[in-house]
C-alpha positions as protocol buffer text, in pm:
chain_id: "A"
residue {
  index: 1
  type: UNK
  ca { x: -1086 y: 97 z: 1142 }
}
residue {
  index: 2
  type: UNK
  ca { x: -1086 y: -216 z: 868 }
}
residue {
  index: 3
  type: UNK
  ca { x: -1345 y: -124 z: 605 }
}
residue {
  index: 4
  type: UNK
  ca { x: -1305 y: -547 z: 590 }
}
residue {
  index: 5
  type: UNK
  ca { x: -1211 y: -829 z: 674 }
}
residue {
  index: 6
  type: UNK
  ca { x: -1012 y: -906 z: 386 }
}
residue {
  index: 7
  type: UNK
  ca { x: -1031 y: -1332 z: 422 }
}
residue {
  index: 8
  type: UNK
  ca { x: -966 y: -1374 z: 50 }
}
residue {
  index: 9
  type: UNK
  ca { x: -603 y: -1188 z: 51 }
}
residue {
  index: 10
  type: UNK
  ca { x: -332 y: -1412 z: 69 }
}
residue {
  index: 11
  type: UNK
  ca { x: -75 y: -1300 z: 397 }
}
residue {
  index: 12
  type: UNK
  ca { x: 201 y: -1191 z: 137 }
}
residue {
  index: 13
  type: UNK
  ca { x: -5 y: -932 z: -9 }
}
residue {
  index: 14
  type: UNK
  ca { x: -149 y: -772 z: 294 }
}
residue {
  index: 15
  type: UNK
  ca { x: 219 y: -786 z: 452 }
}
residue {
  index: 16
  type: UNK
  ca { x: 405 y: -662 z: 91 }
}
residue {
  index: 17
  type: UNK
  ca { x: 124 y: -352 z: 119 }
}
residue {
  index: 18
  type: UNK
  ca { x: 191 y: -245 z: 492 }
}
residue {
  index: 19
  type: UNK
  ca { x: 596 y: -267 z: 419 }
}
residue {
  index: 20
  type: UNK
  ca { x: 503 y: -9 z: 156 }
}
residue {
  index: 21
  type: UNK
  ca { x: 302 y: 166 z: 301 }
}
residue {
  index: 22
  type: UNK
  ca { x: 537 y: 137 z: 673 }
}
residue {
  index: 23
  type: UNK
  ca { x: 852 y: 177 z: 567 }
}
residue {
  index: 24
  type: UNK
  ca { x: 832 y: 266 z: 181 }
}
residue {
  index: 25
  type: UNK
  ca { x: 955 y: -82 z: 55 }
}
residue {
  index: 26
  type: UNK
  ca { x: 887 y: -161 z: -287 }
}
residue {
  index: 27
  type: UNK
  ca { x: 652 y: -432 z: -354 }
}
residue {
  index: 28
  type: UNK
  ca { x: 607 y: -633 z: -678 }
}
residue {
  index: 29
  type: UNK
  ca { x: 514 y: -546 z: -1026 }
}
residue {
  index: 30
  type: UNK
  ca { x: 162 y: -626 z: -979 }
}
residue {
  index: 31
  type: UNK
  ca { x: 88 y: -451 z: -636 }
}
residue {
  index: 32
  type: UNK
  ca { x: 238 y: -128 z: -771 }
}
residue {
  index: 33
  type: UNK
  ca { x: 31 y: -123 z: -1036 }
}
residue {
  index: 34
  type: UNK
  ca { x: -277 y: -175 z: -809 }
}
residue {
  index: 35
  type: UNK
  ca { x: -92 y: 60 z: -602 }
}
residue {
  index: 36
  type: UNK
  ca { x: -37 y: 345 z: -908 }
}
residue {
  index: 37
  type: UNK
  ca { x: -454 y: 257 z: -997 }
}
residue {
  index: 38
  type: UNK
  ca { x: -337 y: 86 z: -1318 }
}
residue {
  index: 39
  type: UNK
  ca { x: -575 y: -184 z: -1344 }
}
residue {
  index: 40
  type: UNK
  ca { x: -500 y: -304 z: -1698 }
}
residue {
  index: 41
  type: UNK
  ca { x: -132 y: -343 z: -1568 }
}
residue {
  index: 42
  type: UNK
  ca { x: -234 y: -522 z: -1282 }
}
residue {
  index: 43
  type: UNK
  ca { x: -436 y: -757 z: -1485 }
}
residue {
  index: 44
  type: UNK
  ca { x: -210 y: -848 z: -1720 }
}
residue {
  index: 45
  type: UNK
  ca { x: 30 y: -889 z: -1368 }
}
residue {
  index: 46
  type: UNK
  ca { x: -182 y: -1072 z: -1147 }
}
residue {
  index: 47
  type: UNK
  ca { x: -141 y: -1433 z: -1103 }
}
residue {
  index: 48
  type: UNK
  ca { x: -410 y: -1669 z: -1100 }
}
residue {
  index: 49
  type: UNK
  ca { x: -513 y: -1622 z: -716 }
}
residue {
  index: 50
  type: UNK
  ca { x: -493 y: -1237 z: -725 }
}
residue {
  index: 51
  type: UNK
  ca { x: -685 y: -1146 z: -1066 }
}
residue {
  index: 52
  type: UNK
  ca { x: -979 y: -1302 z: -842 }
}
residue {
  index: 53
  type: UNK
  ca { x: -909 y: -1055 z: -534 }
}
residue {
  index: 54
  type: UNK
  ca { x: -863 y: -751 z: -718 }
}
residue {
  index: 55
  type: UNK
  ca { x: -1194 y: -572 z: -598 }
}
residue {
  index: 56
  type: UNK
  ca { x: -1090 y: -694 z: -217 }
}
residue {
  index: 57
  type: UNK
  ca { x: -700 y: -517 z: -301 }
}
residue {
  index: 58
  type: UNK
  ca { x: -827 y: -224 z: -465 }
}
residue {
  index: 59
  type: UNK
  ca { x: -1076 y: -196 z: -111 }
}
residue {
  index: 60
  type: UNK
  ca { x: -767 y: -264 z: 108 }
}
residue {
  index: 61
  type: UNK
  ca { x: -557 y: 15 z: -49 }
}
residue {
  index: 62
  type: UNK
  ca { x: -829 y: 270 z: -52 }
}
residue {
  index: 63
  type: UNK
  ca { x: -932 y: 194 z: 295 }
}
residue {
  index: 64
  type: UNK
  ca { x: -608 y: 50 z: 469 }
}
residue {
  index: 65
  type: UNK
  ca { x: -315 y: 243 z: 318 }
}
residue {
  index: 66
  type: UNK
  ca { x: -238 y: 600 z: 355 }
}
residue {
  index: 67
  type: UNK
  ca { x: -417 y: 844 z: 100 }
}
residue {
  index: 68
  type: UNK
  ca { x: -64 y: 971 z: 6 }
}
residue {
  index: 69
  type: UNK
  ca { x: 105 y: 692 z: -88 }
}
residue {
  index: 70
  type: UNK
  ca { x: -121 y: 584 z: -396 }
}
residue {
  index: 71
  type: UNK
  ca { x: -330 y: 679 z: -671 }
}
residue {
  index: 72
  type: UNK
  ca { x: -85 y: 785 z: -932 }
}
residue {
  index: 73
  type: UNK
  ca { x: 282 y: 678 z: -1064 }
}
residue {
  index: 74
  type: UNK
  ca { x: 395 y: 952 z: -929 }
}
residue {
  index: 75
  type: UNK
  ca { x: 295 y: 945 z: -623 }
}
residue {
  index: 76
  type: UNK
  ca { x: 386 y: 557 z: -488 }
}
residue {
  index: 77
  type: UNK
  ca { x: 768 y: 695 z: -635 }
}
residue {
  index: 78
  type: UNK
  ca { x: 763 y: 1008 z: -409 }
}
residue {
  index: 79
  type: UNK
  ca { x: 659 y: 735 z: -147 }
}
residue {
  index: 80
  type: UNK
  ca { x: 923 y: 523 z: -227 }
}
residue {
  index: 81
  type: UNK
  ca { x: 1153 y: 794 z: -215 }
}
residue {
  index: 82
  type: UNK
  ca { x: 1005 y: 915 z: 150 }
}
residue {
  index: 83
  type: UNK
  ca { x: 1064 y: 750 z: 485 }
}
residue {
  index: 84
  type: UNK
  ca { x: 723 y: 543 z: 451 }
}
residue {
  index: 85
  type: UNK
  ca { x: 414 y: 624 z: 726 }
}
residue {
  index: 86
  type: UNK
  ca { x: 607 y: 546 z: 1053 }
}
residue {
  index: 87
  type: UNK
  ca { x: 894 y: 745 z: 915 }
}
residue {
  index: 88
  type: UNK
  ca { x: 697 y: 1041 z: 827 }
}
residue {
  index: 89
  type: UNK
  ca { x: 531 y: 1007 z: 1139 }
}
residue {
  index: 90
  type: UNK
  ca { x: 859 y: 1064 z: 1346 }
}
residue {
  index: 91
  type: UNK
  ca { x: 931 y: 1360 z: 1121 }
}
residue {
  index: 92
  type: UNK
  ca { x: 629 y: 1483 z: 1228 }
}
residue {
  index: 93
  type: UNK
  ca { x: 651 y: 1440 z: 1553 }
}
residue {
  index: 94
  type: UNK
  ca { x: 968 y: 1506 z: 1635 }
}
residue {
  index: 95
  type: UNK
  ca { x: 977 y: 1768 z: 1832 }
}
residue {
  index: 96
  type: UNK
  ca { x: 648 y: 1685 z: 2043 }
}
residue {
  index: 97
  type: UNK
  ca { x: 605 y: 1468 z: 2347 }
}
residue {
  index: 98
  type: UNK
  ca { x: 398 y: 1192 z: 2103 }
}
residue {
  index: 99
  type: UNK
  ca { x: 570 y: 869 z: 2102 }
}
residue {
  index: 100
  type: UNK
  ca { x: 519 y: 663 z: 1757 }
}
residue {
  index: 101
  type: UNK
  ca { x: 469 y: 327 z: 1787 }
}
């Protein structure tokens, strides 16, 4: 369930996030610092239309993206390094009758 509506976020974002988050695609310089919680980073990244949405980003990746995949350097590179969510979700399901969309 959307914690928000998320009206302000331009398309590219929302879709550079959920290719992360997918199929562990790199995004940009300034949503992997949002993504790694580095703030000051993402500040001194964010272009004009972003440094205004960066309460409505930070939102989307705590309540949109999978817990695992952020929060730390080291964590979005073992992401990045993984299969992303739908992979890991055929890993997980492999052997069961579950189909993953």
């Amino acid at each position: 369930m959307a914690y928000g509506t998320y009206d302000n976020l331009r398309p590219d974002i929302i879709n550079s996030l959920r290719l992360y988050a997918d199929h562990g695609i790199e995004t940009g310089g300034f949503l992997r610092a949002c993504l790694e919680n580095n703030f000051q980073e993402a500040c001194a990244r964010a272009d004009e239309d972003n440094v205004k949405v960066l309460r409505e980003i930070a939102l989307y990746i705590h309540w949109e993206i999978p817990a695992p995949c952020h929060g730390s350097p080291q964590l979005v590179q073992d992401w990045l390094d993984s299969p992303g969510w739908k992979g890991k979700q055929k890993e997980w399901f492999n052997n069961s009758d579950l189909e993953v969309e």
